[in-house]
C-alpha positions as CSV (number, residue, x, y, z in Angstrom):
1,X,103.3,142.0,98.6
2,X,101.5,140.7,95.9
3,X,102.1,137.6,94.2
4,X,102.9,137.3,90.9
5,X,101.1,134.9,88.9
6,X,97.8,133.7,89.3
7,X,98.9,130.3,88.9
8,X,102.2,128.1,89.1
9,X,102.3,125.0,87.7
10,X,105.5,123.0,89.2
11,X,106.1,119.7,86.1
12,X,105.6,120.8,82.4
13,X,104.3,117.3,81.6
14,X,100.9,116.3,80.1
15,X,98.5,117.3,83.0
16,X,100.5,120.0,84.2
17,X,100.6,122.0,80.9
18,X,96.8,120.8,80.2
19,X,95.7,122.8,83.4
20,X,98.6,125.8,82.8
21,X,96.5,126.0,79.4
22,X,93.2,125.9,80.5
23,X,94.2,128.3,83.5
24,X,95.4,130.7,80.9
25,X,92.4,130.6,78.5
26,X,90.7,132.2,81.8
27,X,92.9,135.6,80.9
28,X,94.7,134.1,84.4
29,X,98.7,134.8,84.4
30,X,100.0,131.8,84.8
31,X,103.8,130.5,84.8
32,X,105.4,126.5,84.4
33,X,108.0,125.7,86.2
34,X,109.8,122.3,84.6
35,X,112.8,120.5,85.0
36,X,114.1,117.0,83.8
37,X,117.0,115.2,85.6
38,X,119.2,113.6,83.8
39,X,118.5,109.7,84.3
40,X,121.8,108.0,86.1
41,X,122.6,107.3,82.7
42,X,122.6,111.0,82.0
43,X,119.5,110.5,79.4
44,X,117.5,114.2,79.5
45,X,114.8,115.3,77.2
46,X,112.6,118.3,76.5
47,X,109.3,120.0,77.7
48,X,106.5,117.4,77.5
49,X,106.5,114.6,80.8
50,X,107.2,111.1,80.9
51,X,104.3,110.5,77.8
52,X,106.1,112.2,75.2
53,X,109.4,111.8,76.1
54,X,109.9,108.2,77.8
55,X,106.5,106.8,77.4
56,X,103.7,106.7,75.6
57,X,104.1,108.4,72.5
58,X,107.6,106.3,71.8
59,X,107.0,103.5,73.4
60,X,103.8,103.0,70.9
61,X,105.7,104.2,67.8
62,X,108.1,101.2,68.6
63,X,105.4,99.2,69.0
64,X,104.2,99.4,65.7
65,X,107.7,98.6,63.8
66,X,106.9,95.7,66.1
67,X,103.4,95.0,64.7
68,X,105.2,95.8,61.1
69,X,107.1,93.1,61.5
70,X,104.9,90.3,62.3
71,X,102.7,92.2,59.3
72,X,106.0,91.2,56.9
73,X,105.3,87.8,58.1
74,X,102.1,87.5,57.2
75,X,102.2,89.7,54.3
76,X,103.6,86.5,52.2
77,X,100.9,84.0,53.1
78,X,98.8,87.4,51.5
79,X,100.8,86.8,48.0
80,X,103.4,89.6,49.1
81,X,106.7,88.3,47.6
82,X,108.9,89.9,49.9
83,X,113.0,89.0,50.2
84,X,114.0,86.8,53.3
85,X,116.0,87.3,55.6
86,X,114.5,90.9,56.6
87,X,116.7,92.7,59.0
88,X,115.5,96.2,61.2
89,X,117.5,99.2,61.8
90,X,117.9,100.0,65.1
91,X,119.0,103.1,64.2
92,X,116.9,104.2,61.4
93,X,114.0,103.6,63.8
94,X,114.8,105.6,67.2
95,X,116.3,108.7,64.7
96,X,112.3,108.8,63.6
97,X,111.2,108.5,67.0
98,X,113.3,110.6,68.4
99,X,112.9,113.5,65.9
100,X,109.1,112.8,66.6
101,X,109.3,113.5,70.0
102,X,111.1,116.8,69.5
103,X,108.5,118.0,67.4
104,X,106.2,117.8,69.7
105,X,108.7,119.3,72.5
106,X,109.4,122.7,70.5
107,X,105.3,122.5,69.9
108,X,104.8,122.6,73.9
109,X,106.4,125.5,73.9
110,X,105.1,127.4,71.0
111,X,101.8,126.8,72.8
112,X,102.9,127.9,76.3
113,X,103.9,131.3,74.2
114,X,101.1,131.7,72.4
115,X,98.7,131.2,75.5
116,X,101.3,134.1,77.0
117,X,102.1,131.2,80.1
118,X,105.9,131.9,81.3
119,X,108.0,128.9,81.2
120,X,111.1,128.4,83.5
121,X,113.4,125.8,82.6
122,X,114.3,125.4,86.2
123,X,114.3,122.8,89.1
124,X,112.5,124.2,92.1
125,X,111.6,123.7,95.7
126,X,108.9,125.8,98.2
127,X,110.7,128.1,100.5
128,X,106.7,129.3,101.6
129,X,103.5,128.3,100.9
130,X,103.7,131.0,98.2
131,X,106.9,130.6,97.0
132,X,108.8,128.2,94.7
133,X,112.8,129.4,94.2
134,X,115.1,127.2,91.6
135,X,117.9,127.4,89.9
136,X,118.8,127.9,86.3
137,X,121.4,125.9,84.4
138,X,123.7,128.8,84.6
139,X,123.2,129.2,88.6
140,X,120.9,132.4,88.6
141,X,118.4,131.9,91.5
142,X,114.8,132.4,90.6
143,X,111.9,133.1,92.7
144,X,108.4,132.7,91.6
145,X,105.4,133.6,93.7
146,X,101.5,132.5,92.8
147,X,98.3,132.7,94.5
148,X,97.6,129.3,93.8
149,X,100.3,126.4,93.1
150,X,99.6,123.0,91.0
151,X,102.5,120.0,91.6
152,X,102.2,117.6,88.5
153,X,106.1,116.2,88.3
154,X,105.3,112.6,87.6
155,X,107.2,110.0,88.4
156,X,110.8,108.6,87.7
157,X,111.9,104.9,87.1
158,X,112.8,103.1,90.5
159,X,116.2,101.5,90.7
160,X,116.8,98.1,92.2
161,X,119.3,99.7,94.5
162,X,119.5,96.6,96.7
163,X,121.2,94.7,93.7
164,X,124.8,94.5,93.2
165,X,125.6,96.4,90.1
166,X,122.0,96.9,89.1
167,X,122.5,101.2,89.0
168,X,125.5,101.1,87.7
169,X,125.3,98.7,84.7
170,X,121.5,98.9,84.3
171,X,119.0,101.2,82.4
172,X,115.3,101.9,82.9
173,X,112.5,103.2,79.6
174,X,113.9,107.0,80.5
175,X,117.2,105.4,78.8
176,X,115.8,102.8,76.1
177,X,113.9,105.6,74.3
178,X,116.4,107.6,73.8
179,X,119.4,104.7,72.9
180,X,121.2,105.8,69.6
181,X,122.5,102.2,68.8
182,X,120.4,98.8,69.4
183,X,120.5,97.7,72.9
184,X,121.0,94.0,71.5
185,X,120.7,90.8,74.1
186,X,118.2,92.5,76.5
187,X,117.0,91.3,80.2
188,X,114.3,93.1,81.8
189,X,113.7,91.6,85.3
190,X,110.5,92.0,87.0
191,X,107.1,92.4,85.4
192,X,105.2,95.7,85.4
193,X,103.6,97.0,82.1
194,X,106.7,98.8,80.3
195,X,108.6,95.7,81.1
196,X,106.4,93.8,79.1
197,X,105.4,96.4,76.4
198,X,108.9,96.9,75.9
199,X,110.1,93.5,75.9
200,X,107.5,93.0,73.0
201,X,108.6,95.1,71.1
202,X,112.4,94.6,71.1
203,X,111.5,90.8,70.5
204,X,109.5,91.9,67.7
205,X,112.1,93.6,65.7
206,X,114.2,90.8,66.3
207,X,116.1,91.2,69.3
208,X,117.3,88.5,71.6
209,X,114.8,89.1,74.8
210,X,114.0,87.8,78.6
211,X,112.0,89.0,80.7
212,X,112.4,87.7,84.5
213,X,109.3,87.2,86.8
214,X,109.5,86.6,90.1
215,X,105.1,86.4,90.7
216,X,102.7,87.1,88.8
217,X,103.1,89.4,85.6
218,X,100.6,92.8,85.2
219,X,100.1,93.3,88.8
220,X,97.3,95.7,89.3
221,X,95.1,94.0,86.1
222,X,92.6,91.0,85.8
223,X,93.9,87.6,87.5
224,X,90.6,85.7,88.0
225,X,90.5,82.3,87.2
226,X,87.6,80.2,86.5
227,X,86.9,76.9,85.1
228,X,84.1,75.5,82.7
229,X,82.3,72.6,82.5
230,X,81.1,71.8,78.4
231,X,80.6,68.1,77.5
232,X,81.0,66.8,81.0
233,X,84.9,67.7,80.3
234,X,86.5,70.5,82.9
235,X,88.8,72.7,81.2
236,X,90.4,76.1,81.8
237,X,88.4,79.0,80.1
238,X,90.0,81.6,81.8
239,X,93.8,81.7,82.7
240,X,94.6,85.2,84.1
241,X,94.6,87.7,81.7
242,X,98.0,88.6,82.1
243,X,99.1,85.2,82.0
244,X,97.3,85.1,78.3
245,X,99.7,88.2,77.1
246,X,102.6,86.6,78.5
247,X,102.1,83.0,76.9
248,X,101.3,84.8,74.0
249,X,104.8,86.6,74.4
250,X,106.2,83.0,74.9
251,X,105.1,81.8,71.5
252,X,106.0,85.3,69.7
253,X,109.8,84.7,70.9
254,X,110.3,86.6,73.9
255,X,111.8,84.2,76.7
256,X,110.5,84.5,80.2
257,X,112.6,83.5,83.3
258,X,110.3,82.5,85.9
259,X,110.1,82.3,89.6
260,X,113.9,84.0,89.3
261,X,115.0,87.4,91.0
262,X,118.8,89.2,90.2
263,X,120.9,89.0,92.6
264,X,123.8,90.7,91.4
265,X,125.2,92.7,88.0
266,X,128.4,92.5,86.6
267,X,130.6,93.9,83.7
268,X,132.6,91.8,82.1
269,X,136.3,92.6,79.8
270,X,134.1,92.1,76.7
271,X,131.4,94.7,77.9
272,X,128.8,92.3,78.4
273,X,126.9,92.3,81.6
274,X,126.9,88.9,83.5
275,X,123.4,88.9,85.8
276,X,123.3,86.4,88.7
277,X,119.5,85.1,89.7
278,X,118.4,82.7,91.8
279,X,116.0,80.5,90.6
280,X,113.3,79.7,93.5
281,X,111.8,76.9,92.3
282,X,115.0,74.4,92.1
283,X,116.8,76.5,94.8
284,X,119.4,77.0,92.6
285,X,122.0,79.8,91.1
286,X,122.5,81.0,87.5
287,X,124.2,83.5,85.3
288,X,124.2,84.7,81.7
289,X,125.5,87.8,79.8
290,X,123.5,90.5,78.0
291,X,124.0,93.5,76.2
292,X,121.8,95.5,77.9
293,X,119.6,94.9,81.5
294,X,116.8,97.5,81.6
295,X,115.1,97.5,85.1
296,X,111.3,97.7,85.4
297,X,110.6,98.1,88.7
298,X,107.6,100.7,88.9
299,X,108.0,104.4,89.5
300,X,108.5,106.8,92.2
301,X,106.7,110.0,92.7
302,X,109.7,112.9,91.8
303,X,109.0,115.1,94.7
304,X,112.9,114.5,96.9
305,X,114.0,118.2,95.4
306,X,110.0,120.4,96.2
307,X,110.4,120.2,100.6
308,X,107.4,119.3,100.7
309,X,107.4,119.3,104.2
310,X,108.5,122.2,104.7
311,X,104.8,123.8,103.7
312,X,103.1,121.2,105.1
313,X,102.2,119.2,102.2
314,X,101.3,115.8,103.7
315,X,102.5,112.8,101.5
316,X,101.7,108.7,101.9
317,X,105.0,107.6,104.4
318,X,105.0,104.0,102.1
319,X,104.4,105.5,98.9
320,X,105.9,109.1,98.6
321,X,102.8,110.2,96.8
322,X,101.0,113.3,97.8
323,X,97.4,112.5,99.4
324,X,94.6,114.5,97.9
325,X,90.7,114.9,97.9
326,X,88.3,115.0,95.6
327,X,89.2,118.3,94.1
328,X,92.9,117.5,93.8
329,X,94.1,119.8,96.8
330,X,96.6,119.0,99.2
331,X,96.8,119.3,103.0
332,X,97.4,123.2,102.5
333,X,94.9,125.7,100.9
334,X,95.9,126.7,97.5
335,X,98.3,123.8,96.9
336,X,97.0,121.3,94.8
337,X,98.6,118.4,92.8
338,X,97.4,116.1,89.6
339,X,98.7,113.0,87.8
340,X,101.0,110.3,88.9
341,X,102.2,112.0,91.9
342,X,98.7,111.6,93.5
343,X,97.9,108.9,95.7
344,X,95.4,106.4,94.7
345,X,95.0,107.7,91.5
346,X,95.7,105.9,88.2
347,X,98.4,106.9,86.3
348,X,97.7,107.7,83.3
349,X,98.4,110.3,80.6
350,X,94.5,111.3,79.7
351,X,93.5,111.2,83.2
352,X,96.4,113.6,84.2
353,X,95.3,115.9,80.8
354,X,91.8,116.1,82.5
355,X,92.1,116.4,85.8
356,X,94.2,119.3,85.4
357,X,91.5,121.0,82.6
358,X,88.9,120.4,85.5
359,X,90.7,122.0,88.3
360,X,91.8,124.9,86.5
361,X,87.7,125.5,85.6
362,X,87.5,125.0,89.1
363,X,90.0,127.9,90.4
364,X,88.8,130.3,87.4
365,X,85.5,129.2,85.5
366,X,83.6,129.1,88.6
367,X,82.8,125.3,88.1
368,X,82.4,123.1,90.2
369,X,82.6,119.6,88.2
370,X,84.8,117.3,89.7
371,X,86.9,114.4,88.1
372,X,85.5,111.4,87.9
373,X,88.2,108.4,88.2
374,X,85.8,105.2,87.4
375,X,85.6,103.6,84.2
376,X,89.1,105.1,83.0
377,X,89.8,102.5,79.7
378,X,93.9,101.4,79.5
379,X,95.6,99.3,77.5
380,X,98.8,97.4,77.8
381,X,101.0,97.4,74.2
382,X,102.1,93.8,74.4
383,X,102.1,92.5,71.0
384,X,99.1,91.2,71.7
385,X,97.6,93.9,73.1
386,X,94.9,93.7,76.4
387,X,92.6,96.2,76.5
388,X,90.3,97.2,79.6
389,X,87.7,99.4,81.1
390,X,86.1,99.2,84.4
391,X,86.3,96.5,87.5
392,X,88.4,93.2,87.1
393,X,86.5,90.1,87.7
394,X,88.3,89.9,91.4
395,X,87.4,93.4,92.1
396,X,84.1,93.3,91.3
397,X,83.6,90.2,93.4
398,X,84.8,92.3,96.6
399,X,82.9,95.1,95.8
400,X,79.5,92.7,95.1
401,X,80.0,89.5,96.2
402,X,80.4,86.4,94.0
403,X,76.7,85.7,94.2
404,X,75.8,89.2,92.4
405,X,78.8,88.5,89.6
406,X,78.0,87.2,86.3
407,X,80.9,86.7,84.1
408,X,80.8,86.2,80.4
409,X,83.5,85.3,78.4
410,X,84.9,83.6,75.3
411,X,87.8,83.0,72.6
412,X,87.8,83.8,69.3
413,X,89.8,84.2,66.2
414,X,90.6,87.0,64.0
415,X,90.1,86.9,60.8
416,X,93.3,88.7,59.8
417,X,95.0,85.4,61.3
418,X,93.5,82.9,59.0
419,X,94.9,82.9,55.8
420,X,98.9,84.1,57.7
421,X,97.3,81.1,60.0
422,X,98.6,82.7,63.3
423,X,97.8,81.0,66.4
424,X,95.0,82.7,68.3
425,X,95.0,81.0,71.3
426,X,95.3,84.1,73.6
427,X,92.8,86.4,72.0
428,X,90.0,86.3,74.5
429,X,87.5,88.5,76.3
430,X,86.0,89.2,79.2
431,X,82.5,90.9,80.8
432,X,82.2,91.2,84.2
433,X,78.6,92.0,85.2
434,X,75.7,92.6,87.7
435,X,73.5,89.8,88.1
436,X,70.9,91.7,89.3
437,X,68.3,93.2,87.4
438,X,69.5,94.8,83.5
439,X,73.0,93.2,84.4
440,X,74.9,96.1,84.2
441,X,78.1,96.1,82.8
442,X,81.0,96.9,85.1
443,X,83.9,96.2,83.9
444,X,85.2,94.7,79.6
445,X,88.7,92.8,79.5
446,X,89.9,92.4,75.5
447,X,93.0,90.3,74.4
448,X,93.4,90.8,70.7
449,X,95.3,93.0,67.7
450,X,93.9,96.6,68.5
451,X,92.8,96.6,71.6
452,X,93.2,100.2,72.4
453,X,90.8,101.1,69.6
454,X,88.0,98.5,70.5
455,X,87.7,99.1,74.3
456,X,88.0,103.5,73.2
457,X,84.9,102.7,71.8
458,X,82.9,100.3,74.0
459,X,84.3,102.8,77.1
460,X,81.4,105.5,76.5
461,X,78.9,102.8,76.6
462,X,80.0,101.4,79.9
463,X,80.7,104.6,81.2
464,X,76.8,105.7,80.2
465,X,75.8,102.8,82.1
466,X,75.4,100.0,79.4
467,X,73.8,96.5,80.1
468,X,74.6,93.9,79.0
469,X,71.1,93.3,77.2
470,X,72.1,96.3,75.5
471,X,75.3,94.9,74.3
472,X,73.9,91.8,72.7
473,X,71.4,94.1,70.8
474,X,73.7,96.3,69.6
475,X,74.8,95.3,66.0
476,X,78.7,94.6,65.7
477,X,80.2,95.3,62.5
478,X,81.5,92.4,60.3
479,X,84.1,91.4,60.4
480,X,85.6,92.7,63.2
481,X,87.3,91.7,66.2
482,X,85.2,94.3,68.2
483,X,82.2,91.9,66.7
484,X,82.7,89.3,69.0
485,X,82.4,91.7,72.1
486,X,78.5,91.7,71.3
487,X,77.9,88.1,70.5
488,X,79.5,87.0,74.3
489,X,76.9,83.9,75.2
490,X,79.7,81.5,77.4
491,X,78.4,82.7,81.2
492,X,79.8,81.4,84.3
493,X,77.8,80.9,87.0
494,X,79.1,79.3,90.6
495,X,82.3,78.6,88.9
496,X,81.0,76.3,86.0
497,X,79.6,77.1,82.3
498,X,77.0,75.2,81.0
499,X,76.7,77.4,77.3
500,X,78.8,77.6,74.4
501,X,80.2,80.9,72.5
502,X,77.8,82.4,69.4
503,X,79.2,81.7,65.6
């Protein structure tokens, strides 16, 4: 017979109740199916996705007792008289978070009730193209059938399962957010984004903290590398940008092992957990104890428990992602998917929210507007933050060529370092342009305090098209960090400058 809701939505996180929501502002009945697995760790949480329970939304709260810190430092260069030593609350801190967070858990589901969208607090899998069936905690089946079916379950924290002792002993962000007590010496091996962002943060309320690099940290974000020539005198103008947040990180306190991988984990009488690495460089073997060792090893697309396959939803063999086109559907009508579980698209909270507002227009608002995936701004949370929007330097060299790539670039200093007399060596920025014709802008890389907020803002004007003629007419506002974005005059051209920055 007939099915019963207009629309399923399998994954109650951001982009998933984004297009549940939309759907249902269409008069649509429409249903969201969610489930969270307890980590190996048994760490759950509430309705919401990997944003506001494991991810952004804490993750950035944490940050800024972080940047409150280092403000408490500075404060008494400022004429602050403030008591030494301070000392931070582990505790105090993740009760506000946490408490945060479930706010905005109970608020999901006010608004799936007042929107009338049925929520199931089950885990479910396709038995038909139609049909999802799951289970509820208590072990009632439940069957839900819907015309049309959205998958938007995220991802999950990998494990390093090829490491002695690493699932046993180890934890990954799903855990870290939700730890009652201070996680104390921390290792996080291997460098991604949250490794970093939270490494930052835990050295930045005063924790002891290593992070171990095997390559290159930030994998995925700007690594060109250029050199200048000013004064007859070669000199690097441009280490990789992630090498920039992590030398920054070096000089903040966080220690960094690097060229090392794990080899094994081990818990020891005292409850300390001895890590083995090897250390490529001298060939050699090490070991030291921790408190806690949080793996950061990417994500995996949670899709084991929906039999996929069993419908004939086609997935990427290396990735486990499901491949979709341009209008988010999969490889059978009426199934479509959104978010991190998508191949090839980036994964990212805002980008989920509107991709899933735009399909659901699609299916009910006869639109047809599609979701456009270029010029997406991001910023890493490092404590000092990088901020970007459009093509890395490399990227837009293989998309161009080198001969059609003008890069400009320079350092600067913040202001609000000066008097605290911070070292600003690290804050730089980046913009990557056409050499042709206007110069169009195509992609903005920022290393400085605020990043988020100064590439938010420079975003609409690259994404309208902006030149970068048009940038050094535009009036910055003083004195700002986001200033210096318009007064960029270094320019690189066949690998050698021959200008100097503005004032």
């Amino acid at each position: 017979g007939k099915n019963e809701y207009d629309l399923l939505v399998v994954g109650g996180g951001s982009g998933g109740l984004a297009c549940a929501k939309e759907a249902a502002q269409f008069g649509r009945k429409v249903a969201v199916l969610d489930y969270v697995e307890p980590s190996p760790r048994g760490t759950t949480w509430g309705l919401g996705g990997t944003c506001v329970n494991v991810g952004c939304i804490p993750k950035k709260l944490m940050h800024q007792a972080a940047l409150l810190g280092s403000a408490l430092k500075d404060a008494q260069h400022y004429g602050w008289n403030i008591s030494q030593p301070v000392h931070h609350t582990w505790s105090v801190m993740a009760q506000g978070v946490q408490n945060y967070v479930k706010s905005l858990n109970w608020g999901h589901r006010v608004q799936l009730q007042d929107k009338k969208v049925k929520y199931f607090n089950i885990r479910g899998s396709f038995s038909d193209p139609h049909t999802v069936r799951g289970l509820t905690k208590a072990g009632k089946e439940t069957v839900v059938t819907a015309d049309n079916i959205v998958i938007a379950t995220g991802g999950r924290p990998k494990y390093p399962t090829h490491i002695a002792g690493a699932l046993e002993y180890g934890i990954t962000s799903d855990d870290l957010f939700w730890l009652k007590e201070s996680p104390g010496k921390t290792l996080t091996p291997f460098v991604f984004n949250v490794s970093l962002e939270c490494a930052g943060f835990l050295t930045g309320i005063g924790l002891d903290t290593t992070v171990m690099m095997r390559s290159i940290p930030l994998r995925g974000f700007d690594q060109a590398c250029h050199i200048s020539k000013i004064k007859q005198m070669y000199f690097t103008t441009q280490q990789q940008m992630a090498s920039l947040v992590t030398e920054h990180m070096e000089s903040y306190g966080t220690k960094f092992l690097k060229r090392c991988f794990p080899t094994k984990v081990e818990k020891l009488k005292n409850n300390k957990l001895q890590v083995t690495w090897k250390n490529a460089d001298l060939d050699t073997e090490e070991t030291d104890s921790f408190d806690t060792v949080m793996w950061a090893v990417g994500r995996a697309p949670d899709t084991k428990t929906l039999n996929l396959e069993t419908v004939g939803v086609k997935t990427n063999s290396e990735t486990g992602k499901i491949i979709v086109d341009a209008s988010e559907a999969t490889s059978v009508p009426h199934i479509y998917a959104i978010g991190d579980i998508t191949e090839g698209r980036p994964e990212l909270t805002p980008t989920a929210i509107a991709a899933g507002k735009l399909l659901a227009q699609r299916l009910f608002g006869r639109s047809s507007e599609l979701m456009d995936y270029d010029n997406v701004p991001t910023t890493v949370f490092t404590p000092l933050e990088y901020g970007c929007v459009g093509l890395s330097e490399e990227a837009a060299v293989q998309r161009h060529g080198s001969d059609n790539i003008e890069v400009y670039h320079a350092y600067y200093k913040p202001l609000e370092f000066t008097v605290a007399e911070r070292d600003a060596t690290q804050c730089y920025m980046k913009m990557v342009c056409l050499r042709e014709r206007e110069q169009r802008i195509l992609g903005l890389h920022f290393i400085g305090p605020n990043a988020g907020e100064v590439i938010q803002g420079f975003a609409l004007g690259i994404k309208c098209g902006a030149t970068y003629p048009q940038m050094m007419k535009t009036v910055g506002i003083h004195p700002t960090c986001a200033e210096e974005v318009t007064k960029l005059h270094i320019t690189k051209r066949s690998g050698l400058d021959a200008t100097v920055t503005g004032c």
